[in-house]
N, C-alpha and C positions, 0 to 999 in steps of 0.2 A: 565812299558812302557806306554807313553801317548796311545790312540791311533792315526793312521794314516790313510788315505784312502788307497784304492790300487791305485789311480792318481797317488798319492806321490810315491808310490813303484818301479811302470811303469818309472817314470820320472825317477829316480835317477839307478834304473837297469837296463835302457833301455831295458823294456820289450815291446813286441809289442800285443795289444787288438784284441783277435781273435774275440772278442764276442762283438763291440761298440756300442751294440743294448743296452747293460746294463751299467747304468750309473756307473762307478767306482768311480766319486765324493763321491759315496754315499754310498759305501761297506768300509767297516774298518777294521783293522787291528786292535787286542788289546792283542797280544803276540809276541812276537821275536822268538818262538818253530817255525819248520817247520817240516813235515810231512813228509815223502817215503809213497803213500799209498797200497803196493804191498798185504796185508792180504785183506786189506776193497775190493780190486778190483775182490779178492777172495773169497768176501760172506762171511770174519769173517770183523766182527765190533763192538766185545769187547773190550773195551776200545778206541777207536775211537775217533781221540782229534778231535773235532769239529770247535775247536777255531785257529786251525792251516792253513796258508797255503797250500795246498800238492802240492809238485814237482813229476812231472811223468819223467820218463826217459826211456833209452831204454827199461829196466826190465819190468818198468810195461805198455808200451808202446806193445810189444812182446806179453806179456802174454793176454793183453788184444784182441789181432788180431788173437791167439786162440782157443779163446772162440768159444762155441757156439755161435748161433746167442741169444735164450733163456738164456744163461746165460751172454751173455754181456747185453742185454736189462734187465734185473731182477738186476746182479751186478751194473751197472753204474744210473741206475735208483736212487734204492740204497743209491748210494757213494754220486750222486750230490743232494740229499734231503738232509742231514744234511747242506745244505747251509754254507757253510766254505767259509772265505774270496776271493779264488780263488784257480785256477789249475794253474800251470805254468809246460809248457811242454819245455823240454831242446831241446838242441841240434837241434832246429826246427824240431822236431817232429810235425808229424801232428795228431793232437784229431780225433780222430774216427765221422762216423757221429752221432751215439749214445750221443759220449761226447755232444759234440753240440747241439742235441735236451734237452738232461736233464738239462745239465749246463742253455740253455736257459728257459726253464721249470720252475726252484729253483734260478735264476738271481742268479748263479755261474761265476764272470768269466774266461775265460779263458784267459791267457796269454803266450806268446813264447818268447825265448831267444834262439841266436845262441851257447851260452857258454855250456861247460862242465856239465854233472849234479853236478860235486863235485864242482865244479867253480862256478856256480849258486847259491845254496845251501848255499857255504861260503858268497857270497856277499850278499843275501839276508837276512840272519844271520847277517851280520858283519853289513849293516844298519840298520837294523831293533832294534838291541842291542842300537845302538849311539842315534836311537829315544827313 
């Protein structure tokens, strides 16, 4: 797969830029893999594809509201330093304020979609392959 920006990602998935403080011209895309990151938000990040997307959804949406306060600040800290293309939260979920400060922090960005997480997941797959 070429790479793509996350522009092109947002444009064609109509996803909507929670974070427009970071330019997504400039963030890339150079795999069609996408992530569930439910372990890494759990402090394991063995094997941790860095180079992926990751979709949050209810699951790890739930889990992360949780947390302790100490262990969402420590996990998500964490999650948004390996600087991965972007987050895209389903179902208009909303990013915690945590996600938000990290993600800003490590120019992560974040991204929303009103779609299914399995409906998301497929389309962002199904273009990302065609690129």
């Amino acid at each position: 797969m070429k790479q793509v920006s996350v522009s092109e990602l947002m444009k064609h998935c109509n996803l909507k830029n929670l974070t427009p403080e970071i330019n997504t011209d400039e963030v890339y895309i150079t795999t069609a893999q996408i992530n569930r990151p439910a372990f890494p938000l759990a402090g394991y990040f063995k094997h941790f594809e860095a180079t992926r997307i990751q979709i949050l959804g209810i699951v790890e949406a739930e889990y992360c509201s949780n947390l302790s306060e100490e262990e969402k600040e420590t996990n998500l800290r964490k999650f948004y330093s390996y600087k991965f293309p972007a987050a895209i939260y389903a179902r208009g979920l909303e990013p915690s304020p945590e996600s938000y400060k990290y993600a800003k922090e490590f120019g992560v960005p974040i991204l929303s979609s009103d779609a299914t997480t399995t409906d998301l997941m497929a389309e962002v797959i199904r273009w990302l392959k065609v690129k």
